[in-house]
N, C-alpha and C positions, 0 to 999 in steps of 0.2 A: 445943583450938581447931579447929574445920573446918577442912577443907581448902579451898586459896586455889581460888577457881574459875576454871579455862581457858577460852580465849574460841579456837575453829575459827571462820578462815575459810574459805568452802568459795568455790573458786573457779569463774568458768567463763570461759570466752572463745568468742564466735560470731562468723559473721559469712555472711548470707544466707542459714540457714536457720531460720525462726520455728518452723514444723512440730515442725522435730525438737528446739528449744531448749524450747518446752513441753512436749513429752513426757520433757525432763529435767529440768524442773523440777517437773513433777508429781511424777515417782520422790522428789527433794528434799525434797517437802512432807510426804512418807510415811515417812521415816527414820526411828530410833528416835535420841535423842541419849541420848550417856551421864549418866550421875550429874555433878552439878558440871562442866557445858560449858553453855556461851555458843556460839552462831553467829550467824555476821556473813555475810551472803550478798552476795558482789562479783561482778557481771556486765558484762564487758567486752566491746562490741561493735568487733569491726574496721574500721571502716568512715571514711567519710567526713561523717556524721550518723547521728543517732540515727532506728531505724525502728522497735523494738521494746515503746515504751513501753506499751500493751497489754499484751500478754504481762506485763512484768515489773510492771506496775500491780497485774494479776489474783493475781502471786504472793506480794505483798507484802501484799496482802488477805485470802488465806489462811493468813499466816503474820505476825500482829502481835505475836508476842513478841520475834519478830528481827530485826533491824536487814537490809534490803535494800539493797545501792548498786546504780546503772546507773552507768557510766562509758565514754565514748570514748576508743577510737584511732585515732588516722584515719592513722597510719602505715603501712601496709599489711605485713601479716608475722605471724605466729603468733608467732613471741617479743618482737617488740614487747607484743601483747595478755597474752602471761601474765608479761611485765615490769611490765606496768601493774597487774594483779592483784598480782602479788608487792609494791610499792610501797602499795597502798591496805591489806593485811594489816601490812606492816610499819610503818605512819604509823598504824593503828589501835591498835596493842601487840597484836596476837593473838598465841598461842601457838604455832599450826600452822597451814598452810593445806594446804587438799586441789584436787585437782585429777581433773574428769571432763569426756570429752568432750561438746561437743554434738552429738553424732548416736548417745550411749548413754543410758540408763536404769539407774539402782543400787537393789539390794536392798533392801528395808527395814534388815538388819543391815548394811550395809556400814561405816558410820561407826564403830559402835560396833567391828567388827571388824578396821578399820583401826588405832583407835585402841588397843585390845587387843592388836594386835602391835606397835604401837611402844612402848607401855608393860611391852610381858613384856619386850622385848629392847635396851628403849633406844635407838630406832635413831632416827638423823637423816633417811631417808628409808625409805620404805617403800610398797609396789606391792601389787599383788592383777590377778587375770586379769581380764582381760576377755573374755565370750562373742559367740558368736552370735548374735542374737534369730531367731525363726525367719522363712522368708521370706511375705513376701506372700500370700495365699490364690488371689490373683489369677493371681500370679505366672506366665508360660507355663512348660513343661515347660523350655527352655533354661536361662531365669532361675532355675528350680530346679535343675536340674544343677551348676551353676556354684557356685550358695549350697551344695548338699550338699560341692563340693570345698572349696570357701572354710571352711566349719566342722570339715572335716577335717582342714584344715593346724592352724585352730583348738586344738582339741582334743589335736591331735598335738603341738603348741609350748607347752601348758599341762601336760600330763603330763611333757614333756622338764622342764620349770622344776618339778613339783613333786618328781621323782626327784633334783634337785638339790637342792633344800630338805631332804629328807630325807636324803640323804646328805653335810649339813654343808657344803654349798657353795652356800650361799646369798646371801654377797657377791657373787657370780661371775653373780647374775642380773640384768640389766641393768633397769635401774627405768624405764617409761613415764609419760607423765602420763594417760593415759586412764584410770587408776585411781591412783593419790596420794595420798601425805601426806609433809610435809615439816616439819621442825623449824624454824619461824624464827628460834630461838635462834644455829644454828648457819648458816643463811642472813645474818644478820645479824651475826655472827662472821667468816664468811670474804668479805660482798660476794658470795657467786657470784648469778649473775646468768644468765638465757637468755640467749645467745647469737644475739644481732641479723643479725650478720654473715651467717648462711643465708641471709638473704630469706626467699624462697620455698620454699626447698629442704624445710624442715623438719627434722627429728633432731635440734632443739633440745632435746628433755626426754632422749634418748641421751646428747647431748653434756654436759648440767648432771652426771648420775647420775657419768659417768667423770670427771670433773673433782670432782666430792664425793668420789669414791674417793681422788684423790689429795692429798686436803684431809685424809684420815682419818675422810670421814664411816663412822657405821654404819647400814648398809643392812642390808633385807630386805624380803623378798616371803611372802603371805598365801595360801592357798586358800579364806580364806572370806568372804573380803569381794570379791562380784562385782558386776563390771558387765555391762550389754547392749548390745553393737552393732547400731544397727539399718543394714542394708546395703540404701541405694536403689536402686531400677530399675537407676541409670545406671553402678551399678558392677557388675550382676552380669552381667559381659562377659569375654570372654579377653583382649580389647584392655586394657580397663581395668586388668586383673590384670597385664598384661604392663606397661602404663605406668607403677603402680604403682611394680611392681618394681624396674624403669630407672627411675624420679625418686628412690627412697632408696638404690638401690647409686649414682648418680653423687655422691648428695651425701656420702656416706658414703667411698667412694672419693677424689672432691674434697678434701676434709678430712685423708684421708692423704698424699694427692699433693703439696696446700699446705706442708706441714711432715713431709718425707718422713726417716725415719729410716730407720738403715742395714738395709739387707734387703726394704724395700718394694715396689720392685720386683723384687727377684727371684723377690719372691713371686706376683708377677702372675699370671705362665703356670702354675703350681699352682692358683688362683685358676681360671681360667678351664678349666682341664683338667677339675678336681672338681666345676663348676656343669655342664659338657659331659656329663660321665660320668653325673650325677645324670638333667639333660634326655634322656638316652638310658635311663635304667633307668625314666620316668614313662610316656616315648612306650610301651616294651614291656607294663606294665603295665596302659594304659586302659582293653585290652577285659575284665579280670580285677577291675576296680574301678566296673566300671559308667559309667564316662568321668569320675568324682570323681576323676581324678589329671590331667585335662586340665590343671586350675587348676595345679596345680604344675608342669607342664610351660611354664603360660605363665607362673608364677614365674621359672622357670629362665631361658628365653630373656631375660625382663626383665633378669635379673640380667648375665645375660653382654653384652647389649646397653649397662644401663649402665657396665659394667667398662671396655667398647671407648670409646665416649664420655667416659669421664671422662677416659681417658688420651690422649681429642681434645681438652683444652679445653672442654666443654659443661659448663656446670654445671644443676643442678636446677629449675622452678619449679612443683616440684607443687602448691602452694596458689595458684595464679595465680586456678584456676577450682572454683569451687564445687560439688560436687557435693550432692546429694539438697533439702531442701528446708525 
């Protein structure tokens, strides 16, 4: 008998930038799909009303063998939208659902390479890098400086994760949704679910990954299934990189703080001593790296900034305001 055929749904979730959601739907239209797969393309807009029908009209056009949804939430919040996704994959029977950002672009093999690691290794969730796209041609000399640090950290946190893989510690990488796949067999086995409660904060797809850990999911991470980040004008700044920084250590922080286990705080001041030491060996460095170590020095300060804040009471709304286009 053949084999039964699986049905991916590939997800996405937007909300105010059209720009950069067609230029990830185009990467979409260009995929390779594997032998015996179905895909189901579910597009969930954040919003208040529907703005995108255009766009998602044009993609459905180009692609009449697969089934396309648009769907609203007008809840406001990033795990609302990829609850809403996870809901229309699991009401359709799919098998898998994947998950990329909108403001990346994926490889023609992504899919297939995705789905090639969860099938060699059986894993209930499973990640891949995601890059830099390069910057703007436009772009002034600043704006490039910035993006050359920014691809650096890049590059430098994707090497750290495949020295891990390689070395049999691949559960131990924490799985993002900016590149994804996820089993809904086992999503629909345990209920887990994104995590509402953030808001704004984000570090919902952190949060689900360490929660599957303690469900017994199996995890792993890919180096050949990429994606592209396209990084707008308005983040290639120090501020931006600094705010960054400070809106995912307070949420991140917040989260420990909420349900503080023994040793959490004492861990603090270690905590803030090692982001200190770190911000002190980037400043020495910047004239030796061409000022590409600025960005992690406005990393740092981020960081030790949200630390101070979180332990005020502040919590995160980095997805408040929209960034690129």
């Amino acid at each position: 008998m053949p084999a039964r055929e699986r049905s991916i749904c590939v997800g996405t979730v937007t909300r105010g930038r059209p720009l950069m959601l067609r230029n990830l739907l185009n990467s979409y239209a260009g995929i390779h799909v594997p032998a015996g797969v179905r895909l189901d393309f579910v597009i969930v807009e954040n919003n208040d009303r529907f703005t995108l029908q255009d766009i998602v009209t044009r993609f459905r056009e180009r692609l009449p063998q697969w089934s396309v949804r648009y769907e609203l939430e007008p809840r406001l919040g990033i795990a609302f939208a990829r609850n809403k996704v996870l809901d229309c994959a699991l009401g359709a029977g799919n098998d898998l659902l994947t998950f990329a950002d909108d403001d990346e672009a994926v490889e023609p093999d992504w899919l297939v390479e995705l789905l090639a690691e969860r099938d060699t290794f059986n894993l209930d969730i499973v990640g891949s890098p995601v890059r830099i796209a390069p910057a703007a041609p436009d772009a002034s000399f600043w704006q490039k400086l910035v993006w050359s640090g920014i691809d650096r950290m890049n590059r430098h946190s994707e090497a750290k994760l495949l020295r891990r893989r390689n070395n049999g510690e691949v559960a131990q990488i924490p799985i993002a949704t900016g590149s994804w796949m996820g089993s809904l067999s086992f999503l629909r086995r345990t209920g887990l679910r994104f995590e509402t409660g953030l808001g704004l904060a984000g570090g919902e797809d952190g949060l689900l990954w360490a929660e599957a850990g303690k469900l017994g999911a199996n995890t792993g991470w890919t180096p050949f299934a990429v994606a592209y980040e396209t990084v707008p004008e308005d983040r290639l700044s120090l501020f931006y990189r600094y705010k960054r920084s400070r809106d995912e250590t307070i949420a991140k922080f917040r989260k420990r703080l909420d349900s503080p286990k023994r040793g959490v705080l004492l861990r603090l001041p270690g905590s803030l001593m090692g982001r200190t030491l770190s911000l002190c060996l980037c400043v020495t460095t910047i004239p030796f790296t061409r000022g590409q170590t600025l960005v992690r020095a406005a990393w740092h300060v981020g960081s030790i900034a949200g630390i101070i804040q979180a332990c005020m009471g502040r919590t995160s709304s980095h997805y408040e305001h929209v960034t690129g286009s």
